[in-house]
N, C-alpha and C positions, 0 to 999 in steps of 0.2 A: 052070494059069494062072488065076488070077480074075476075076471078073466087073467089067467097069469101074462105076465110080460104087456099090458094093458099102460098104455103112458096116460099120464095126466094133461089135461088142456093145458095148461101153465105152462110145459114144458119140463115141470120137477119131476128129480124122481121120486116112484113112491115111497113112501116111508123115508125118506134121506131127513125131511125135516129143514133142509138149507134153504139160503135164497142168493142167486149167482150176483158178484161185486165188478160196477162197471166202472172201468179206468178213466181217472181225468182226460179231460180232450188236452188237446196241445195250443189253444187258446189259454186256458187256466193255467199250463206250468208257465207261459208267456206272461201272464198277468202275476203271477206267483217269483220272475226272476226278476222284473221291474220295481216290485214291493222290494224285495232285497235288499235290489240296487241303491234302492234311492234309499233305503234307512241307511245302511254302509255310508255314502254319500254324508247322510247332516251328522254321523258319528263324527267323522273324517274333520269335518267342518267345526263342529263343537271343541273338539278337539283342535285342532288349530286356532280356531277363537282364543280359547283359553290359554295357549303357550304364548302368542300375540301379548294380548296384554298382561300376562306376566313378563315379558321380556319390558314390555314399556313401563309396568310399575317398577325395577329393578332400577333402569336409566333412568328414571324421577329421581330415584332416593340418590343414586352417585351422583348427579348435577346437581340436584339438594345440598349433596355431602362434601362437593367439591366446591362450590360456590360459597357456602359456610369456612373452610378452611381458610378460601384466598382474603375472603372481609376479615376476617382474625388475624391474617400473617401482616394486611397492610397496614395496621397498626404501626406504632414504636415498642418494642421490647420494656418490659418493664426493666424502670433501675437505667435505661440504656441512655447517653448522652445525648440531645438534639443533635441535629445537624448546623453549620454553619450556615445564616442564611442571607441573600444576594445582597442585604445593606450591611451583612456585616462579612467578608467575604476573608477567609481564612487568609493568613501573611505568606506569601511564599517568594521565597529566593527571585530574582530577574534572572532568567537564566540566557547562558554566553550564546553567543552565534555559535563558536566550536567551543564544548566545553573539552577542557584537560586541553586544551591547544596553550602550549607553551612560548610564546611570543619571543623571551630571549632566546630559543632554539633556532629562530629566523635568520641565516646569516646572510649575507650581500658582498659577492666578489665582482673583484674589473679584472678585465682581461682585452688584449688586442689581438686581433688577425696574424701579426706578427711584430717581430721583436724590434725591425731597424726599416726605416721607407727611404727608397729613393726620392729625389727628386721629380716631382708630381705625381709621385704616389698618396691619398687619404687615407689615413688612419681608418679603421673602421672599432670602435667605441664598443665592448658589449657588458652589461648590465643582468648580473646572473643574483636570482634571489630563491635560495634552497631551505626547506623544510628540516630541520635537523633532528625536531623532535618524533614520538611515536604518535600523535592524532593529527586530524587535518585540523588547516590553520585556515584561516580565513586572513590575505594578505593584500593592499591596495597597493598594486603595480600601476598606478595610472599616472599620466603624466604631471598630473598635481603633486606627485612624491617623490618622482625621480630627480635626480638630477646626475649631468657625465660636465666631470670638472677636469680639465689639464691645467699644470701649474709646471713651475722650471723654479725651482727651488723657491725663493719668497714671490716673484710674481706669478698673479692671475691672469691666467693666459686664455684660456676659455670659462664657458659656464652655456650648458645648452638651457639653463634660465633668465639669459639674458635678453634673448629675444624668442622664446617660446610662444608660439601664435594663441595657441589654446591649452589652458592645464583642464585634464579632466581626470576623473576620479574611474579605475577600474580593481572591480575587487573580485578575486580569486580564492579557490577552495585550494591550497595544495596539501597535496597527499602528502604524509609521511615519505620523508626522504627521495622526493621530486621539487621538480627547479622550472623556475620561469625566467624567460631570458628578452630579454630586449638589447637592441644593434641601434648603435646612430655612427654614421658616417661623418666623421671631421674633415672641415675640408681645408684644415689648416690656417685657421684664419684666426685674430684675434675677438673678443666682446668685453665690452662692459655692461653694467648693470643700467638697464634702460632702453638697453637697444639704440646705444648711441651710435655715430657714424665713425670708426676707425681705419686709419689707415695702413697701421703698421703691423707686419707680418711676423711670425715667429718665425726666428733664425733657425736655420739649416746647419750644415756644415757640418753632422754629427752631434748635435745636441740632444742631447737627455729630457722627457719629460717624463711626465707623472701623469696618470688617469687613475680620478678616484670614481668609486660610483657611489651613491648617495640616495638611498631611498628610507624618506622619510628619516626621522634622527640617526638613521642605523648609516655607516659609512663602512666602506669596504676597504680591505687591505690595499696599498699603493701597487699599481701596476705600470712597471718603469718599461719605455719602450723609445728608438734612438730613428730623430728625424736628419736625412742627409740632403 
């Protein structure tokens, strides 16, 4: 019979039957969070993989589906009429410089500095051309159109075309109901057609003339002014 309170070599106690459980070391939970890690890790990754190229099968089919659209639409419509093509080139109107520009709205007044000149006083000649209508005109004020005419009842007394150096052509936008104006200075002298050599002078004394102004067919109302 044995001694009471007698321990076993082993360390057990008697009659318990158990055997004592020894705790991972701290190497093995270290080996055991790595494991973890790195499965989480290629989940993570599989995962991403697979939204990747879902998202690029998706963009295949719309460029697929968009590119199928645009080769269908460049077609011609059925039933739809061709187009006109560059040897056969649709009719269209020549259209104006100023369209709706009313041309008989263009009127041309003469007018002078004043009404009666002393003796060695020059007329000074002006040449007013006014827009009457509502669109711009396109108008050739150049010297090629004008003309400043004095006359004394049946004689031609002047003509600033009689000895005009240079006619040139200027052509102008005028605005609805604005005016271009041109001045020539008479220096009382007579011309003929030619630029021939004259000698005789228009009488003074109170005499009456006339200044027309003249651009292009259009003539302007008589403007009577008194040389003394």
């Amino acid at each position: 019979m044995g001694r009471q309170g007698e321990s076993s070599p082993h360390g057990r106690a008697p009659g318990s039957g158990s055997t004592a459980v020894r705790k991972p070391s701290a190497a093995v939970y270290r080996r055991r969070r790595l494991f973890l890690a790195g499965a989480l890790l290629l989940i993570i990754a599989l995962v991403s993989s697979f939204a990747v190229a879902g998202a690029l099968s998706n963009k295949s089919e719309q460029a697929s589906s968009t590119e199928t659209g645009a080769t269908a639409s460049a077609g011609p419509a059925a039933g739809a009429s061709p187009s006109p093509s560059a040897s056969e080139p649709a009719a269209t109107p020549t259209p104006s410089a100023t369209p709706g520009c009313n041309q008989n709205m263009v009127t041309v007044s003469a007018s002078t500095d004043k009404a009666a000149y002393g003796p060695g006083e020059n007329p000074m000649l002006t040449l007013k051309v006014t827009n009457g209508g509502t669109m711009p005109c396109e108008v050739n004020i150049g010297t090629s159109q004008m003309e400043f005419l004095v006359t004394s009842g049946p004689d031609r007394i002047f003509s600033s075309r009689d000895c005009q150096a240079k006619s040139e052509d200027l052509v102008k936008v005028i605005a609805p109901g604005a005016s271009e104006t041109a001045n020539f200075p008479w220096s009382r002298n007579r011309s003929v057609e030619g630029c021939q050599p004259i000698e005789a002078k228009p009488g003074g004394g109170g005499a009456y003339y006339i200044f027309t102004a003249k651009l292009g067919s259009k003539a302007s109302p008589k403007a009577v002014f008194q040389l003394n």
